[in-house]
The first five atom37 places (N, CA, C, CB, O) and aatype in JSON, in Angstrom:
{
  "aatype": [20, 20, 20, 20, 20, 20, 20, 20, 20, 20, 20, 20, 20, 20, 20, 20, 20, 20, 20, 20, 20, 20, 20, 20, 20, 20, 20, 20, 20, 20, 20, 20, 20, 20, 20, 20, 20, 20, 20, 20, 20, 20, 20, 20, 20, 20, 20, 20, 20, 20, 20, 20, 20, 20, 20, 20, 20, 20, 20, 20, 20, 20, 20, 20, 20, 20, 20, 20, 20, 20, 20, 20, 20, 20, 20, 20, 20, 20, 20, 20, 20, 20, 20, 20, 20, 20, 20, 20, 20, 20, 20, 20, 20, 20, 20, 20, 20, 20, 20, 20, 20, 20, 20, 20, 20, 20, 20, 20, 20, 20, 20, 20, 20, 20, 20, 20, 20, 20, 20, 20, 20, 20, 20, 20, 20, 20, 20, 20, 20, 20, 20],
  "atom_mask": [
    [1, 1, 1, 1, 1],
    [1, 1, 1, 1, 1],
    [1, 1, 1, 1, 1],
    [1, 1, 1, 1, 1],
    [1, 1, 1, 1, 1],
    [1, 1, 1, 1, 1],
    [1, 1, 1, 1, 1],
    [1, 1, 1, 1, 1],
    [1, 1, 1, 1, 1],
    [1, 1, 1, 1, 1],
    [1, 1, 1, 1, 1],
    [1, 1, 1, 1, 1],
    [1, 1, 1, 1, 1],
    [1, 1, 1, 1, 1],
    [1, 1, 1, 1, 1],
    [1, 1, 1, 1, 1],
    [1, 1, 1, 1, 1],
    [1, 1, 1, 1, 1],
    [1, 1, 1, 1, 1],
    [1, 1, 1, 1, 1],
    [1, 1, 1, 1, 1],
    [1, 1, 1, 1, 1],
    [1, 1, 1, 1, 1],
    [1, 1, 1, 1, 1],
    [1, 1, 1, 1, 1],
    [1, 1, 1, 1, 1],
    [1, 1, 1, 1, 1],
    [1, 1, 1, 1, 1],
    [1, 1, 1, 1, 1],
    [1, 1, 1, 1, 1],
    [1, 1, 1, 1, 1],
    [1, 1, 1, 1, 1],
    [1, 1, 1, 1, 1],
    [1, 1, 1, 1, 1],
    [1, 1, 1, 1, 1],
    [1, 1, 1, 1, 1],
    [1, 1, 1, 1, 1],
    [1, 1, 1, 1, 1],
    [1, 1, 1, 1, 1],
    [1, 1, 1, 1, 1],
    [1, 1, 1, 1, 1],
    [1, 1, 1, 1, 1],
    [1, 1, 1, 1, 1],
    [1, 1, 1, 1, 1],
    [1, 1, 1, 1, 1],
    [1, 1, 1, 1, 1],
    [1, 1, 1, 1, 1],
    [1, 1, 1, 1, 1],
    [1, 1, 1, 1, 1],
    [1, 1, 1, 1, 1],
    [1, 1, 1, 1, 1],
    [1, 1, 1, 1, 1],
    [1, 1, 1, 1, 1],
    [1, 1, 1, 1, 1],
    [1, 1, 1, 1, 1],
    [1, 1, 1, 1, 1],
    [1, 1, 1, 1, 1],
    [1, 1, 1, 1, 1],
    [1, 1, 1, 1, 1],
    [1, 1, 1, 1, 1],
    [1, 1, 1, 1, 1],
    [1, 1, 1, 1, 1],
    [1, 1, 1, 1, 1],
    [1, 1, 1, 1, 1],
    [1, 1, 1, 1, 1],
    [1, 1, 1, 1, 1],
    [1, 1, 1, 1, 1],
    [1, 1, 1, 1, 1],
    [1, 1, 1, 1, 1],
    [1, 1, 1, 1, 1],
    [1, 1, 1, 1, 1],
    [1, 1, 1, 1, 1],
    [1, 1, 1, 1, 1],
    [1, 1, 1, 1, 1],
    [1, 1, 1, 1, 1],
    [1, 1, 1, 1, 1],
    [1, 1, 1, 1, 1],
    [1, 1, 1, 1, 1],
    [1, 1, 1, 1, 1],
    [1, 1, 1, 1, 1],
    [1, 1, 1, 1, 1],
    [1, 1, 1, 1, 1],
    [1, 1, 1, 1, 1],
    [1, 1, 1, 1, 1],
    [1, 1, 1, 1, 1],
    [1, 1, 1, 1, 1],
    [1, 1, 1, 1, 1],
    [1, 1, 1, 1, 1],
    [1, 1, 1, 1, 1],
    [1, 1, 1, 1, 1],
    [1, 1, 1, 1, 1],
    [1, 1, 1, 1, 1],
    [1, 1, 1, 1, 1],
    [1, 1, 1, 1, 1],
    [1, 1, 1, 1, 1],
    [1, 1, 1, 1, 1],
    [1, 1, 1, 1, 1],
    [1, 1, 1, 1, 1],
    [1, 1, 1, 1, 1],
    [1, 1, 1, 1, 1],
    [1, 1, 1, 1, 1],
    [1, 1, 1, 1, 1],
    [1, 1, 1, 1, 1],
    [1, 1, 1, 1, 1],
    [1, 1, 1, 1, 1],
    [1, 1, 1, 1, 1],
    [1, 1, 1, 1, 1],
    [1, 1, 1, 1, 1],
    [1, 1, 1, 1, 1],
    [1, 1, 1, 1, 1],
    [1, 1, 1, 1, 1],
    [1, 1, 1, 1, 1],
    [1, 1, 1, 1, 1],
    [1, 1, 1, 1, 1],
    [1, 1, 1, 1, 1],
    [1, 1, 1, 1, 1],
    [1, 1, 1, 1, 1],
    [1, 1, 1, 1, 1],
    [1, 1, 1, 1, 1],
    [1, 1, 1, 1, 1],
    [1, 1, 1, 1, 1],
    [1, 1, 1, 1, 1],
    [1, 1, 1, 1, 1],
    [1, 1, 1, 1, 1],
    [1, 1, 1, 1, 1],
    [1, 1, 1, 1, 1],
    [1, 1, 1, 1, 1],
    [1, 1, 1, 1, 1],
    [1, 1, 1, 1, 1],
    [1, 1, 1, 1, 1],
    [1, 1, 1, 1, 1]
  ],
  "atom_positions": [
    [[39.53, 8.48, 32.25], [39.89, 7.24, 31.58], [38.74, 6.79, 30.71], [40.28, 6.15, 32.59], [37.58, 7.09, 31.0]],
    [[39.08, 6.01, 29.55], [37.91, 6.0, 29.07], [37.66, 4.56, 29.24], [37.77, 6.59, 27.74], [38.41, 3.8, 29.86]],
    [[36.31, 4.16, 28.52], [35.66, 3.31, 29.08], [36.59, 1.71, 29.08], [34.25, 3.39, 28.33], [37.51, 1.68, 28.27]],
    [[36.4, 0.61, 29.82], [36.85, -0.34, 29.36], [36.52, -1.11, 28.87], [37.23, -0.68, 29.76], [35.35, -1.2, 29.25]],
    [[36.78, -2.19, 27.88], [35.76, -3.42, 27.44], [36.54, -4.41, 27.67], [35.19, -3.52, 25.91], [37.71, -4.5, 27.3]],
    [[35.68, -5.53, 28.56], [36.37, -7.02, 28.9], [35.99, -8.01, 28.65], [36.55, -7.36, 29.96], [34.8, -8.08, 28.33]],
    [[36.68, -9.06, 28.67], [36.01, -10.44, 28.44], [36.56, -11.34, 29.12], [35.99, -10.94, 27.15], [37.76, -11.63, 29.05]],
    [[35.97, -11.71, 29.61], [36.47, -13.05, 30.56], [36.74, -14.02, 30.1], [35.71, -13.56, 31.41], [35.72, -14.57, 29.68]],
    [[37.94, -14.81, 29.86], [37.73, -16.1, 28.85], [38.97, -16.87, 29.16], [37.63, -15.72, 27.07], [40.08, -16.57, 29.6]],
    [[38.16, -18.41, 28.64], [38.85, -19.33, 28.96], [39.4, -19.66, 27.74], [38.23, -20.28, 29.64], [40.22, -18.83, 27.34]],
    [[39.11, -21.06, 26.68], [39.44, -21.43, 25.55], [37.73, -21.45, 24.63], [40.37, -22.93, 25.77], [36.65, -22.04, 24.72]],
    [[38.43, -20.31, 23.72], [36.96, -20.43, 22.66], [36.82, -21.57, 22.18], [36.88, -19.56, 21.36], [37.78, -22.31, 21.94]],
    [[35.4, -21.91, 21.94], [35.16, -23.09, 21.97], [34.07, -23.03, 20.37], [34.5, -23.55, 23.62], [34.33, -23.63, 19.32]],
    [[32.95, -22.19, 20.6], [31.98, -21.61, 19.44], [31.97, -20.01, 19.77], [30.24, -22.34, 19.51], [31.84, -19.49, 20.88]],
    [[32.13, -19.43, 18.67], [32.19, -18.21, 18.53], [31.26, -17.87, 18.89], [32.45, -17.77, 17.57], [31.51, -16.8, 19.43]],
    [[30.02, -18.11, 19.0], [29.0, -17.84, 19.18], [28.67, -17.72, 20.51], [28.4, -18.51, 18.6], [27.56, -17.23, 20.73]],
    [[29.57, -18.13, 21.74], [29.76, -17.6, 22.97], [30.38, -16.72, 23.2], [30.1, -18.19, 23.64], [30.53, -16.48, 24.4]],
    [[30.96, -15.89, 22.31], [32.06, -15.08, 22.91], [30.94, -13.89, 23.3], [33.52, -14.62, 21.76], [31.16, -13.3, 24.36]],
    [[29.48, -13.39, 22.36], [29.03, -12.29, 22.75], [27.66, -13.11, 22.63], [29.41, -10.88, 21.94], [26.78, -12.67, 21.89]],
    [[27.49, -14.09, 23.22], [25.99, -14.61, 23.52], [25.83, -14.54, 24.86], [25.64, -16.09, 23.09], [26.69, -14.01, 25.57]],
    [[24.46, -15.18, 25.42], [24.05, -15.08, 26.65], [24.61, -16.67, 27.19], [22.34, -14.71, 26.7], [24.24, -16.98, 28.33]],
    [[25.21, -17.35, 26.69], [25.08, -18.55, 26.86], [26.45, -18.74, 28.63], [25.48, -19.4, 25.02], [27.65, -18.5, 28.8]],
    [[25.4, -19.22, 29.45], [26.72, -19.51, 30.65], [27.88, -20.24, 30.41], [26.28, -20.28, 31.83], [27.74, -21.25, 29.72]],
    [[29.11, -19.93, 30.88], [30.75, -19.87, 29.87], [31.07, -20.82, 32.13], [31.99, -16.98, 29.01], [31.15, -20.27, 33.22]],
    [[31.12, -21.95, 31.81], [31.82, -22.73, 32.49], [33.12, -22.86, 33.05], [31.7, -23.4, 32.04], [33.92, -23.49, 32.34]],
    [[33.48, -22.48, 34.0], [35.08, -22.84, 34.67], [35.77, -21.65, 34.0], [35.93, -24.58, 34.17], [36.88, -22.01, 33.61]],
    [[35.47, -20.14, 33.69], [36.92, -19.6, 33.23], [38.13, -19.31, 33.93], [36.78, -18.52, 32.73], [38.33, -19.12, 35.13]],
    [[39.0, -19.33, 32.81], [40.91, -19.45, 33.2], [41.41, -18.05, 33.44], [42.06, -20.12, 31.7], [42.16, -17.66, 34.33]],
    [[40.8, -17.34, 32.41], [41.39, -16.0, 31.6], [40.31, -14.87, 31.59], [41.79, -16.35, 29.9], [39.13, -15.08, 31.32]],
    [[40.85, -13.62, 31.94], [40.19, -12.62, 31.27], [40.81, -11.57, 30.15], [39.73, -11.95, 32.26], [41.96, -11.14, 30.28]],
    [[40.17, -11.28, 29.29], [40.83, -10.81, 27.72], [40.13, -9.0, 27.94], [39.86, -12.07, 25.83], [38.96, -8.89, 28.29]],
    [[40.7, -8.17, 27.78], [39.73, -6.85, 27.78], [40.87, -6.13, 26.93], [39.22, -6.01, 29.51], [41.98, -6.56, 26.64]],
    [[40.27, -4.93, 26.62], [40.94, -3.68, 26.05], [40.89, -2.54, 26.73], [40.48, -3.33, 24.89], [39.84, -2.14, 27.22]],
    [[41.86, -2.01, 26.82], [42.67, -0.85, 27.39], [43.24, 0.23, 26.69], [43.66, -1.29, 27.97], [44.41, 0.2, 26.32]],
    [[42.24, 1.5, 26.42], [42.76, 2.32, 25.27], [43.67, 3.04, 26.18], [41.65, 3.27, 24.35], [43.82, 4.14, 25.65]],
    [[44.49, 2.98, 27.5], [45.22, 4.12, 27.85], [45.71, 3.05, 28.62], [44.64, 5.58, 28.41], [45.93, 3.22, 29.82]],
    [[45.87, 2.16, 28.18], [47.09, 0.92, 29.32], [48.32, 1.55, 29.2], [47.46, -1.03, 28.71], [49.04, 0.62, 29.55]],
    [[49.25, 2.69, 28.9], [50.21, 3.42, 29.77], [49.74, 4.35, 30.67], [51.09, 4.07, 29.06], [50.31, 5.34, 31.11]],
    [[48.6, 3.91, 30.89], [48.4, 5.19, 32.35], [47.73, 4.15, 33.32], [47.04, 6.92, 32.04], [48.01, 4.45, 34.48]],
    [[47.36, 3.61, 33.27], [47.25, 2.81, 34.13], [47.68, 1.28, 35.17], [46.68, 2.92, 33.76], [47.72, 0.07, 34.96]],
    [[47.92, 2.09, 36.23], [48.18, 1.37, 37.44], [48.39, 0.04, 37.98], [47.51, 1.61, 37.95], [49.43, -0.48, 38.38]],
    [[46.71, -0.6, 37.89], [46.25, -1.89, 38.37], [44.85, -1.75, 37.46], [46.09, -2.05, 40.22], [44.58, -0.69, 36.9]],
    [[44.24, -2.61, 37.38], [42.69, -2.81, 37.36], [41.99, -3.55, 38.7], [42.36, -3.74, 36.03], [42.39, -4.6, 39.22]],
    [[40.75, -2.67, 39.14], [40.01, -3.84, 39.6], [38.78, -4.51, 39.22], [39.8, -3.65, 40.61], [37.86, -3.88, 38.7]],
    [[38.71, -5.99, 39.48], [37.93, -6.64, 39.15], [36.49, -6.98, 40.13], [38.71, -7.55, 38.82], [36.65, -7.23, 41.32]],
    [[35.08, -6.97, 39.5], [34.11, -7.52, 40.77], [33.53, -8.39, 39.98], [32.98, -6.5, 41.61], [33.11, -8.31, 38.83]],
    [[33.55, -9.13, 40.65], [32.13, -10.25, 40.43], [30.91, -10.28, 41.07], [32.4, -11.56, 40.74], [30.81, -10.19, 42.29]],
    [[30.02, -10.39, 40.36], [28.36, -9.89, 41.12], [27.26, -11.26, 40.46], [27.6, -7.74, 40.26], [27.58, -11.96, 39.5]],
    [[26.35, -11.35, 41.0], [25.88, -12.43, 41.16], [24.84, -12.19, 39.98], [25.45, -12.74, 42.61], [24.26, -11.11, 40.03]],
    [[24.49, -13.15, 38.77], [23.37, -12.72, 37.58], [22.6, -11.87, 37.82], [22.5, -13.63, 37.12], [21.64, -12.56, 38.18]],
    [[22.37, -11.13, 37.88], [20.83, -10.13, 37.82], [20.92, -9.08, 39.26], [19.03, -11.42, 38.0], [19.86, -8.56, 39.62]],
    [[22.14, -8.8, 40.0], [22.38, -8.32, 41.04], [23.51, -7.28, 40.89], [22.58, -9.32, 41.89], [24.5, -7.59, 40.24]],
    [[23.41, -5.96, 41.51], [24.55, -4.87, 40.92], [25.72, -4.99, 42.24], [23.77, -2.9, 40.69], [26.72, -4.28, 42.22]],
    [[25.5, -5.85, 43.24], [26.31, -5.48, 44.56], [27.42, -6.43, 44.22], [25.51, -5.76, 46.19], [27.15, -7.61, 43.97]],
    [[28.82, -5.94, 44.2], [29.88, -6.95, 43.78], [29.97, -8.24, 45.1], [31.51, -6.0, 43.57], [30.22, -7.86, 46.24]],
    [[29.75, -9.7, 44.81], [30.21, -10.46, 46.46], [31.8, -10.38, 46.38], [29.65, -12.5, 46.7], [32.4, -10.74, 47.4]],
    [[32.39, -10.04, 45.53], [34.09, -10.73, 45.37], [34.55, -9.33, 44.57], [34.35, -12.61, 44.14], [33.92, -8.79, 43.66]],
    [[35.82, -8.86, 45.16], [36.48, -7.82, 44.42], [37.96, -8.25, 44.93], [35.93, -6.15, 44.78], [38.37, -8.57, 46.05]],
    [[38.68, -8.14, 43.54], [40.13, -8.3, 43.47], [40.86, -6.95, 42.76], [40.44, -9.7, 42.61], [40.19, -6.14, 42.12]],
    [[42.44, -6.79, 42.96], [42.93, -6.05, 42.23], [43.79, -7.05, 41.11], [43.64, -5.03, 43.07], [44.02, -8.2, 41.49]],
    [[44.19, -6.7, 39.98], [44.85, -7.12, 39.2], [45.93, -6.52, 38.9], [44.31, -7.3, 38.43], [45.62, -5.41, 38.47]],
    [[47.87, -6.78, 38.88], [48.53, -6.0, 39.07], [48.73, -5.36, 37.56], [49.55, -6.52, 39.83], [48.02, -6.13, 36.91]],
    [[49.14, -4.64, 36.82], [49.96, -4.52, 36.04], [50.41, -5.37, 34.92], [50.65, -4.34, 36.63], [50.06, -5.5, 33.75]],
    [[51.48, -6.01, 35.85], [52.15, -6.7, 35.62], [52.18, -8.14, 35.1], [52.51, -6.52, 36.32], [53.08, -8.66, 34.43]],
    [[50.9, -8.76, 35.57], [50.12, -9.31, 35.79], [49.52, -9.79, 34.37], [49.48, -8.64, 36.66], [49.16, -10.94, 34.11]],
    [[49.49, -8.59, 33.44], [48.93, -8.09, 32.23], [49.6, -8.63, 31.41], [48.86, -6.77, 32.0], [50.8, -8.45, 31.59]],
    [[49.19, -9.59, 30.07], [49.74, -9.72, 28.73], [49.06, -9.44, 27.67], [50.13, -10.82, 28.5], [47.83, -9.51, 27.68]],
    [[49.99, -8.97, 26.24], [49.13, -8.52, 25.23], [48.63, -9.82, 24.41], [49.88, -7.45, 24.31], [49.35, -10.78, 24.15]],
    [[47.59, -9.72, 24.13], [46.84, -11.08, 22.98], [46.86, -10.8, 21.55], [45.08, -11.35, 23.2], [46.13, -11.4, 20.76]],
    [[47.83, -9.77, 21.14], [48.19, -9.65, 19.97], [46.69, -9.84, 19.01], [49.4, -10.72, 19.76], [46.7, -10.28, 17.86]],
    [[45.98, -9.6, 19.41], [44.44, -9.18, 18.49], [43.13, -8.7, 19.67], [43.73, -10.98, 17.44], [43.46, -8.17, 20.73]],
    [[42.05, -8.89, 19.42], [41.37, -7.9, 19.95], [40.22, -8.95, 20.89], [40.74, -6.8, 18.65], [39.37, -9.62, 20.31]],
    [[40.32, -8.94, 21.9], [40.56, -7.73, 22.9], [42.21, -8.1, 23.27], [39.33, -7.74, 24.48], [42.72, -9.21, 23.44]],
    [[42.8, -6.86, 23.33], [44.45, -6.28, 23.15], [44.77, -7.3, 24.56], [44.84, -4.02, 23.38], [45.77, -7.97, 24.28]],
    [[44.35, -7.57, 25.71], [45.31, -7.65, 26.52], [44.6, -8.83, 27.65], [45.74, -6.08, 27.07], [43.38, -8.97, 27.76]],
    [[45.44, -9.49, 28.29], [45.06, -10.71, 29.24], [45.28, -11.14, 30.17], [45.14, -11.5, 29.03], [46.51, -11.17, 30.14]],
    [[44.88, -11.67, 31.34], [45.89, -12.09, 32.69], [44.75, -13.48, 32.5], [45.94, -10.79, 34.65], [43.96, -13.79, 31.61]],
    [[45.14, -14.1, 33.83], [44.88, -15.27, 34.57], [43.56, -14.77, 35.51], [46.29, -15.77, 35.45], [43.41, -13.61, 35.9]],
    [[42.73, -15.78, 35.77], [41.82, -15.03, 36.58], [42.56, -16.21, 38.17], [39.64, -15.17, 35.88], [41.75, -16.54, 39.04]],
    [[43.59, -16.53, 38.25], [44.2, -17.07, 39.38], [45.16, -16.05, 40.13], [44.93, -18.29, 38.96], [45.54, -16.12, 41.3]],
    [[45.54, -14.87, 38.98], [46.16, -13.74, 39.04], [45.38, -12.31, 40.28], [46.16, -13.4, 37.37], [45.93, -11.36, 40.85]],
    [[43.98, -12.77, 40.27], [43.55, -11.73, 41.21], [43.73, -11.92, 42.38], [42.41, -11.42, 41.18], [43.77, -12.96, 43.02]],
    [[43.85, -10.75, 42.7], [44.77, -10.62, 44.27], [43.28, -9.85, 45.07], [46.76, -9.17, 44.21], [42.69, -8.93, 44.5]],
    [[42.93, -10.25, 46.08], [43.38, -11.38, 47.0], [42.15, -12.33, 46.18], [43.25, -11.06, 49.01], [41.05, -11.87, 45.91]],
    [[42.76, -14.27, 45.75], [41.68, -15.01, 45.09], [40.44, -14.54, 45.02], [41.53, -16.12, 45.59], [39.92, -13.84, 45.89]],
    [[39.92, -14.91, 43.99], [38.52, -15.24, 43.64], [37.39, -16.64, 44.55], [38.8, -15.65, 42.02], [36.66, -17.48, 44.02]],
    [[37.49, -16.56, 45.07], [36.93, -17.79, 46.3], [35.38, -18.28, 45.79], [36.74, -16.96, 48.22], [34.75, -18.72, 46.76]],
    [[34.65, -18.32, 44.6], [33.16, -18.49, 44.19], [32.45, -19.59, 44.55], [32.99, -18.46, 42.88], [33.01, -20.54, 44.0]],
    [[31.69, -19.89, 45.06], [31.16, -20.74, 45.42], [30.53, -21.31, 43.81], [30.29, -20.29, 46.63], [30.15, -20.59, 42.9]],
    [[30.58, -22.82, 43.84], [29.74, -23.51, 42.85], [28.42, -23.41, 42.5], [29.79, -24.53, 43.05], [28.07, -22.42, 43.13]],
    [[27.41, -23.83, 41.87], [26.24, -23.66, 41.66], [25.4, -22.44, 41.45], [25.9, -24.18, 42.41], [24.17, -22.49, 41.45]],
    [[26.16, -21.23, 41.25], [25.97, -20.2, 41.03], [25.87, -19.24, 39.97], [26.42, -20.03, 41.54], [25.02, -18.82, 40.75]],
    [[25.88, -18.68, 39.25], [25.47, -17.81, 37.68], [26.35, -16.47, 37.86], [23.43, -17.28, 37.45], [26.02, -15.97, 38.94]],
    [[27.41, -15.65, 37.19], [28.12, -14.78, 37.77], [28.21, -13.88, 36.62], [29.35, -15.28, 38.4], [28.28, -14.42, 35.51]],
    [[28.23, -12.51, 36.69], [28.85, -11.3, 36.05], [30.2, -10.64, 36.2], [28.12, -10.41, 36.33], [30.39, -10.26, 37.36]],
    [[31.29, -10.37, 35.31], [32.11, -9.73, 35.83], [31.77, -8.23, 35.35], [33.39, -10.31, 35.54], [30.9, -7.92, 34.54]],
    [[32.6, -7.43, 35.98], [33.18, -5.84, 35.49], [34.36, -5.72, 35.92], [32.45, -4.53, 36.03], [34.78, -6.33, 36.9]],
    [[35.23, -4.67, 35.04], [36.11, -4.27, 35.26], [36.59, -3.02, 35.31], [36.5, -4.77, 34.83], [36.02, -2.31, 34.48]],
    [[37.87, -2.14, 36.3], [37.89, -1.06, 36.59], [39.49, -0.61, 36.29], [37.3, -0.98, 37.92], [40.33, -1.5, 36.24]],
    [[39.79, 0.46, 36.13], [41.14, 0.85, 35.28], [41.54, 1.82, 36.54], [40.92, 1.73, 33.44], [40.72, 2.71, 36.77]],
    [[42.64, 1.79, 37.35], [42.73, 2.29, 38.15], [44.17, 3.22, 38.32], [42.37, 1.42, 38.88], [45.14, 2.47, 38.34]],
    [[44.54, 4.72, 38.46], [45.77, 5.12, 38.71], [45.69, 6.4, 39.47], [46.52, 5.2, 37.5], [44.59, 6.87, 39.76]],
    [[46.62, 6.9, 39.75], [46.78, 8.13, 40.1], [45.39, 9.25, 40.51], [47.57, 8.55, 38.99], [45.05, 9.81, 41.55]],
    [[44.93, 9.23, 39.35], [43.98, 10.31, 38.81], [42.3, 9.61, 39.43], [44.18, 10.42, 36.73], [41.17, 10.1, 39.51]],
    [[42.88, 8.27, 39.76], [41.53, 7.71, 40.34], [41.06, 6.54, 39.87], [40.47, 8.56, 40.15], [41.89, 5.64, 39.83]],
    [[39.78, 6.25, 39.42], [39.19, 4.85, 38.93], [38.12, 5.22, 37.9], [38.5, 3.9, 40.22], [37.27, 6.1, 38.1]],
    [[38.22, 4.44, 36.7], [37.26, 4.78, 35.26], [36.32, 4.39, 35.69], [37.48, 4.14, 33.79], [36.49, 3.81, 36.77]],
    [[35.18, 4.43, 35.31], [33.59, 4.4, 35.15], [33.87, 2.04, 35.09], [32.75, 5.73, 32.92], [34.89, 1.41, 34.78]],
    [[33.01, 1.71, 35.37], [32.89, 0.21, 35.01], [32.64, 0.12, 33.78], [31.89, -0.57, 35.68], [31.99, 0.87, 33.05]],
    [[33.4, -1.17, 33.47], [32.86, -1.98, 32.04], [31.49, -2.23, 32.07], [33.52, -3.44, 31.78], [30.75, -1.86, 32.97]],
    [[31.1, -2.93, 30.95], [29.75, -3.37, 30.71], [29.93, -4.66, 31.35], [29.23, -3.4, 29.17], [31.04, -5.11, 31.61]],
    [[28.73, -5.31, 31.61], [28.47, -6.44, 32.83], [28.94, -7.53, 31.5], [26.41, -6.62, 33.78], [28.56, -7.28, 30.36]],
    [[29.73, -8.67, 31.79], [29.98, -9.72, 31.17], [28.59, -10.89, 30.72], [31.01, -10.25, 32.09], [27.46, -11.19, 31.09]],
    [[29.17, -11.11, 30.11], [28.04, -12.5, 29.85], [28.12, -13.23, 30.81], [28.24, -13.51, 28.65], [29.06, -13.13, 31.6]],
    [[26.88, -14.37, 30.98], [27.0, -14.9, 32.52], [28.26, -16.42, 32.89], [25.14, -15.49, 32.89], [28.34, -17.35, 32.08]],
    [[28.78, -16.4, 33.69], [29.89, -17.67, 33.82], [29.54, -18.1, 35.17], [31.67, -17.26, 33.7], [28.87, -17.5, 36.01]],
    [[30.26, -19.55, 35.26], [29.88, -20.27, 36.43], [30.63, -21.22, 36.53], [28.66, -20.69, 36.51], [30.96, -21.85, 35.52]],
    [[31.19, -21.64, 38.1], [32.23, -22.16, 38.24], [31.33, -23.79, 38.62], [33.28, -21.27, 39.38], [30.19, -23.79, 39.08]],
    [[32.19, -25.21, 38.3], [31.17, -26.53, 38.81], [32.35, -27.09, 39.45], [30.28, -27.71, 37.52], [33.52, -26.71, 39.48]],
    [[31.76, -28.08, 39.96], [32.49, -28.92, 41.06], [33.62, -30.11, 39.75], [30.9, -30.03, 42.34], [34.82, -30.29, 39.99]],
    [[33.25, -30.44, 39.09], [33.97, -31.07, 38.25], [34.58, -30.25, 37.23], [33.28, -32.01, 37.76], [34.37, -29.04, 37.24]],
    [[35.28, -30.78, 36.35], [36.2, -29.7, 35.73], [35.38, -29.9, 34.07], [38.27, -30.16, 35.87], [35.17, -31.0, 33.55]],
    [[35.0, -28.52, 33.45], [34.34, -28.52, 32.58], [35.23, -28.09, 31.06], [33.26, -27.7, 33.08], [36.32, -27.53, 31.19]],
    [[34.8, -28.35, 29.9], [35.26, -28.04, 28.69], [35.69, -26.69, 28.69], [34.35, -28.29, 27.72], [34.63, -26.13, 28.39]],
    [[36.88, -25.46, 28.88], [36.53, -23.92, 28.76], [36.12, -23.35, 27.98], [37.19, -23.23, 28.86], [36.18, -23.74, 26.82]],
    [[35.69, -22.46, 28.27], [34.77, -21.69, 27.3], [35.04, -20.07, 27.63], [33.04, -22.16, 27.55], [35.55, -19.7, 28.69]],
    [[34.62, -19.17, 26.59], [35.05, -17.59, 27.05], [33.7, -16.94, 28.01], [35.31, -16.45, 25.4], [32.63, -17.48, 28.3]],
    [[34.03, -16.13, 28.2], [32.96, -15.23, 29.19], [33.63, -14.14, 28.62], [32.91, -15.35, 31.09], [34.85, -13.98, 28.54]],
    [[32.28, -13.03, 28.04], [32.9, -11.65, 27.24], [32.18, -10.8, 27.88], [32.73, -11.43, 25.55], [30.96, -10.97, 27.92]],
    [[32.78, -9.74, 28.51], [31.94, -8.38, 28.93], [32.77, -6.96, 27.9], [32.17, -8.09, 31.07], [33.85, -6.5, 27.52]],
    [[31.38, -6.78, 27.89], [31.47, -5.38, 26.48], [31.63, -4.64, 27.22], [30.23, -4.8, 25.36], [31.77, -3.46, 26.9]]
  ]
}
């Protein structure tokens, strides 16, 4: 499978977050591309803590689950959509990756996302992009 590219995202806000370092608050959505999304299965998702390679949180994402964004990056779910929840604790700095999963096995990981973070109050959204 070849590689994937994702982005985590909520509502763009400045373009200039979509591929900056800048921490992306409360995301809704993740946006990625899928050059062989008819062969694949599910994706799974990890979240790993800024500057740390050990995932604390791994979900699968179904399929189905999946919508196209009619521009680039091609395709999108809900990040309420991962099975079993995302449970993150607040006050924390986070990376995603993502994994393309079928038959034949599981692709290599995406590139680590820009950093996002969930707060106790509800914040402006913003995207979180992993290349």
């Amino acid at each position: 499978m070849k590689k994937l590219v994702l982005s985590v995202v909520l509502q763009l806000l400045f373009c200039a977050s979509l591929f900056g370092q800048t921490v992306i608050y409360n995301p809704l959505r993740c946006q990625f591309d899928q050059p062989d999304f008819a062969t694949v299965d599910n994706w799974r998702f990890e979240v790993s803590l800024q500057g740390a390679s050990t995932p604390i949180a791994t979900g699968t994402v179904a399929k189905t689950d999946v919508t196209t964004t009619g521009t680039t990056p091609a395709y999108e779910f809900l990040l309420a959509r991962v099975s079993p929840p995302l449970a993150l604790p607040t006050g924390q700095t986070y990376i995603a990756r993502i994994f393309a999963v079928n038959a034949g096995g599981t692709s290599a990981a995406s590139e680590p996302s820009n950093p996002f973070a969930y707060l106790a109050a509800p914040a402006t959204p913003r995207v979180v992009s992993i290349r």
